[in-house]
C-alpha positions in Angstrom: 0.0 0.0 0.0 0.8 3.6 -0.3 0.9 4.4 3.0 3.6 1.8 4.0 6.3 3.2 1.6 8.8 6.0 2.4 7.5 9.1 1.1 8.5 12.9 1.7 6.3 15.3 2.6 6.6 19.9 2.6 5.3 20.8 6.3 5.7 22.3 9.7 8.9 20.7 12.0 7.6 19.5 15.1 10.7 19.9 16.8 14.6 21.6 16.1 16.3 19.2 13.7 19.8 19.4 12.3 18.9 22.4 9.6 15.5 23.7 11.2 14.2 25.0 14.2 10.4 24.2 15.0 7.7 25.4 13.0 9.3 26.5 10.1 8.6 24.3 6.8 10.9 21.5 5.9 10.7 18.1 4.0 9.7 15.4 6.1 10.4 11.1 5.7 7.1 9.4 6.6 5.9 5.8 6.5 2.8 4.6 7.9 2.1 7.3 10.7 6.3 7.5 12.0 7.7 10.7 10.3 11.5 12.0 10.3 12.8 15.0 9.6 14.7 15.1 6.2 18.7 15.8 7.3 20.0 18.2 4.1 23.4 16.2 4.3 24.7 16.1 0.8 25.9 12.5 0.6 26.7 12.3 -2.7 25.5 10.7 -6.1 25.6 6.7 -5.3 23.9 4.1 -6.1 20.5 2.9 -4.3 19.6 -0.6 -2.9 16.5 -3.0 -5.0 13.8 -2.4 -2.6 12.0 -5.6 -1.5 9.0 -6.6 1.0 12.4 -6.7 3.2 13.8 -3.3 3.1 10.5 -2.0 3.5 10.1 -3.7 6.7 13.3 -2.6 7.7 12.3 0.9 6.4 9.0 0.7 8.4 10.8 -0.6 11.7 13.5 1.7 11.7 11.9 5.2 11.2 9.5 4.0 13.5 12.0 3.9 16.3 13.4 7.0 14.7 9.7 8.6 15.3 9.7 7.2 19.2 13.4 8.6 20.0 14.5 5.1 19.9 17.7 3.2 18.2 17.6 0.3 15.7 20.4 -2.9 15.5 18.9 -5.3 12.5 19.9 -9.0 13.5 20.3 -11.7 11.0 22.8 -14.1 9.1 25.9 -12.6 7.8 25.5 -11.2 3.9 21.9 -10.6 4.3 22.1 -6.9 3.6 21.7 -5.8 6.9 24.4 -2.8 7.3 23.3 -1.8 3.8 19.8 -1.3 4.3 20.3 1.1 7.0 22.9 3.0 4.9 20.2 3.1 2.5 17.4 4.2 4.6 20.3 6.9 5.7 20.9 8.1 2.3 16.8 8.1 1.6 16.2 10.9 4.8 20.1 12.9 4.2 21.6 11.7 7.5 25.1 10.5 7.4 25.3 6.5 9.2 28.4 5.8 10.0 29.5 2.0 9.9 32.4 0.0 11.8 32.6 -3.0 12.6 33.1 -4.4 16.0 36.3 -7.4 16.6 38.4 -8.8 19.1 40.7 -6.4 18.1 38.6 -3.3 19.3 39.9 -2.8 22.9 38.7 0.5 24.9 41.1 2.4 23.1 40.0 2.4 19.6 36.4 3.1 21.2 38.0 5.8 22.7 39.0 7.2 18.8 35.7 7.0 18.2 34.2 8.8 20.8 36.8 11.3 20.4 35.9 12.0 16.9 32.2 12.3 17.5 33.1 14.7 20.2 35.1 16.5 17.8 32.8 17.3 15.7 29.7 18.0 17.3 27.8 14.7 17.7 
């Protein structure tokens, strides 16, 4: 159905986002009744994911939780397209997802780098 696919709509921000404060007009992500504020983060000219009954239920999941203030962590076999269907979704609503992967190499102080950076700049 219609109302179960991501679509953007021109309307009021309900709350301060990355680019606009609340109640001035913006584009907004919606699917089913969960919305998201578009980001405005150029993130270049790539190439999109084949969107399946899958992605969509990934799609509808995650912007849910997105909509409640909430975090997503997709679970299943390795190579399923997991990590790239949230990079997707990322690239659909212009918010930049950033991926590592987690080893027994990653000790406290290569989480430290990364906390670091995303205290560096701004996060």
């Amino acid at each position: 159905e219609w109302i179960s696919q991501l679509r953007y709509y021109w309307e009021d921000s309900w709350k301060d986002g990355q680019a606009i404060k609340k109640n001035m007009k913006t584009l907004v992500a919606r699917i089913v009744n969960a919305k998201c504020l578009y980001g405005y983060e150029y993130l270049g000219n790539t190439t999109r994911l084949v969107i399946t009954a899958l992605t969509d239920r990934c799609y509808r999941t995650m912007i849910g939780a997105v909509d409640l203030l909430y975090g997503g962590a997709p679970e299943g076999p390795a190579g399923t397209g997991k990590t790239e269907t949230v990079k997707d979704l990322s690239k659909a609503v212009a918010i930049q997802c950033v991926v590592f992967n987690c080893s027994d190499g990653l000790d406290y102080l290569a989480m430290a780098k990364f906390f670091k950076g995303l205290a560096g700049c701004g996060s």
